[in-house]
C-alpha positions, 0 to 999 in steps of 0.5 A: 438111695444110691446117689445119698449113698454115694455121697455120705461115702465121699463125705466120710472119705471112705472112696479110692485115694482117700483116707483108708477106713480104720476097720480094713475091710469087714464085717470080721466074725467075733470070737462067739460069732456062731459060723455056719453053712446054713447062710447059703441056699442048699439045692432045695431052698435054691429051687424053692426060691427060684420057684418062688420068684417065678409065681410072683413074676410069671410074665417076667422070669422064665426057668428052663432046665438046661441039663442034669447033674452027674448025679441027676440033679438039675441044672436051671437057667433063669431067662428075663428080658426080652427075646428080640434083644441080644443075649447076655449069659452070667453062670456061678458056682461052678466050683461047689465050694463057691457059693457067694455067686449063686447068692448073688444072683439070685437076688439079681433075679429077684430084683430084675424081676420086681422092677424099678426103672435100671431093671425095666431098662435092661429088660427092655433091650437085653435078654438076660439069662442067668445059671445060678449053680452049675454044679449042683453035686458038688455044692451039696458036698460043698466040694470043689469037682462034680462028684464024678468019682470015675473021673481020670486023673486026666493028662497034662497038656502033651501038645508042643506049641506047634500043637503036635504031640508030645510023645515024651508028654503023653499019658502023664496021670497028674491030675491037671483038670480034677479036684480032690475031694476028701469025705467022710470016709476020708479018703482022696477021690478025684472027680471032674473040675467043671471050669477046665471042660468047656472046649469049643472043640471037645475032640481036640481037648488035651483028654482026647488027644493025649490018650489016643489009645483010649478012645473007646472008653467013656471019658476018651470019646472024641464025640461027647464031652464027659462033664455034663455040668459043662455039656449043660452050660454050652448048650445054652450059650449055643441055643442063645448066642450070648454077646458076653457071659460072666463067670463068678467064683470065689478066690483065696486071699489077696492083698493090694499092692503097695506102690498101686496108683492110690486112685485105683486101689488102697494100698495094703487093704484085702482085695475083695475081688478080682476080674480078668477076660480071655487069655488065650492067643486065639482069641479075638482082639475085638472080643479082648477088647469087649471083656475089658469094656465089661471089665472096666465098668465092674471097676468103676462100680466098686469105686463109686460104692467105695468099699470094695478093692477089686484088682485083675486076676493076675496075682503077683507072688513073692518071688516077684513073678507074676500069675497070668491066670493060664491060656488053657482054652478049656477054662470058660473065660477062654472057651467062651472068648474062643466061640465068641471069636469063632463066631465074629470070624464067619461074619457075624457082627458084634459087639460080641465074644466077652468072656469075664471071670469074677472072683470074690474073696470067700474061699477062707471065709470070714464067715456068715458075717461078710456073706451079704457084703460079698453077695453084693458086691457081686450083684452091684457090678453084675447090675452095672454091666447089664445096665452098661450093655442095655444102655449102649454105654459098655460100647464106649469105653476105652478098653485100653483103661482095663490095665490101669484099673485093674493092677494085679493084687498080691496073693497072701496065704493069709487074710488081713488080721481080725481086728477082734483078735 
């Protein structure tokens, strides 16, 4: 089917550098289209299904619950494959108001689970596991943070680049690492974003060091990080030493670039995702040049299918500068390319330390109409990296194409116009 696929998509000029299809990058919602949350899992019709995939598959899929909530919900990771092969990590919804990932994975899980000669190959040589709602409190709120209404309004970065203190810096309350939420009562509160707490080091953490005198207090102790969604996700990458994880979220709008090589994207269409690796110094060249490899091959999977436009993470504004995606070490892109350069550093062989982040665009959706389009887009490059690793094909790409393939996109305020409008 794929390859028949692939072929009707050549045929109907429909891949990269050919002609642009007339309808840009729908499906588009209708003016009597009826948009509802009801398209994606709730947290008990997430359990339900993964309970459900696990009856039909017991010798395939094993579910482990890695940690709880702040609110006490739990946080499951899925494990397949093979437990004498490396391990690979995939996490979602980190962010609660991010939802296609958790979508997509659980169809990956279904379909690894099922069968089918990619599925049996990946099996046989990797172990995949898979977290797919990392903050369950949030995706019930359909809310950015974790729900941890005691969260501080935690400092900025008061560290020098020679990493001293700042003292003109420390105790600065702007809210750097929390997330609005604004409920019924309609009133701002902030609780804890998930994706800035995955420190390798949490007693060196910009929280701990910026508010020295706060050390007793719950949220400033050196010896616990307070964010168990992210305590969770650690333990696991801890426990099974993944060589690479993939972190899937949604992005707001972006456009292609003009003057982009027409053989890596189509000018002017609406990104439908983008896809960057580790930015911090620290990190590894080796584990770099991993995240890219992976990078690469989500790429070339978008081109062969045709109807993606997938472009880096780095947005280019208007007034021309560029968004180079942050350094912070932190966010799990950067902490888990940090564990994984720490780990090469004591002699531990790779290939190892890939660390990527996957935005899809959804976060101003264009309703429950793109839903399966954007799921599976998710699910087709997460597929080809697990396939690209369990056959050793990952391994020998260059990694140096990563800047070729992925042009930085052009952030918009607003979508491509609907059509039907």
């Amino acid at each position: 089917m794929r390859i028949a696929l692939a072929a009707c998509l050549i045929g109907a000029g429909l891949l990269p550098g050919l002609a642009t299809a007339a309808q840009p990058n729908g499906p588009w919602i209708t003016d009597d289209q009826n948009v509802s949350l009801e398209a994606f899992m709730s947290n008990q019709q997430l359990y339900d299904q993964l309970t459900s995939i696990w009856r039909r598959f017991p010798d395939k899929l094993q579910l482990e619950q890695a940690g709880s909530s702040n609110e006490g919900r739990p946080i499951w990771v899925a494990r397949l494959g093979n437990t004498e092969k490396p391990a690979v990590m995939i996490i979602t919804q980190q962010h609660g108001n991010e939802p296609h990932g958790t979508e997509a994975v659980v169809n990956l899980i279904q379909r690894l689970a099922s069968g089918g000669a990619s599925s049996r190959q990946i099996l046989d040589n990797l172990q995949v596991l898979v977290v797919p709602r990392v903050n369950p409190d949030g995706a019930e709120r359909f809310s950015r943070g974790n729900m941890d209404f005691t969260a501080p309004q935690t400092s900025v970065d008061c560290l020098r680049a020679d990493g001293t203190l700042d003292p003109a810096k420390l105790n600065q309350r702007l809210g750097a690492n929390v997330t609005a939420y604004t409920g019924a009562d309609e009133q701002r509160r902030w609780s804890y974003d998930i994706n800035r707490y995955h420190w390798t080091d949490w007693s060196q953490s910009t929280q701990i060091r910026c508010n020295p005198g706060l050390a007793g207090k719950r949220h400033f102790n050196p010896g616990q990080n307070p964010v168990p969604e992210a305590v969770a996700v650690r333990g696991i990458y801890d426990r099974y030493r993944p060589i690479w994880l993939v972190d899937v979220h949604n992005q707001n709008p972006a456009i292609v670039l003009d003057d982009v090589d027409p053989e890596v994207n189509r000018p002017g269409r609406q990104v439908t995702g983008s896809i960057t690796w580790p930015t911090h110094e620290d990190v590894a060249p080796a584990a770099v040049a991993l995240s890219k490899q992976m990078a690469i091959v989500m790429k070339q999977r978008s081109q062969e299918l045709g109807f993606m436009e997938i472009t880096n993470y780095y947005y280019e504004r208007p007034n021309g500068d560029i968004r180079r995606g942050g350094g912070d070490p932190g966010i799990a892109r950067n902490a888990y390319g940090l564990l994984g350069s720490e780990r090469l550093a004591t002699g531990e062989t790779g290939p190892l330390g890939g660390s990527v982040l996957m935005e899809i665009t959804g976060l101003n959706s264009r309703g429950q109409k793109s839903t399966g389009m954007l799921r599976n887009n998710i699910r087709e490059m997460l597929e080809a990296v697990l396939l690209a690793t369990a056959n050793g094909s990952l391994t020998t790409i260059d990694p140096a194409e990563a800047d070729r393939l992925l042009p930085p996109g052009n952030e918009s305020d607003e979508p491509l116009s609907n059509p039907h409008e």
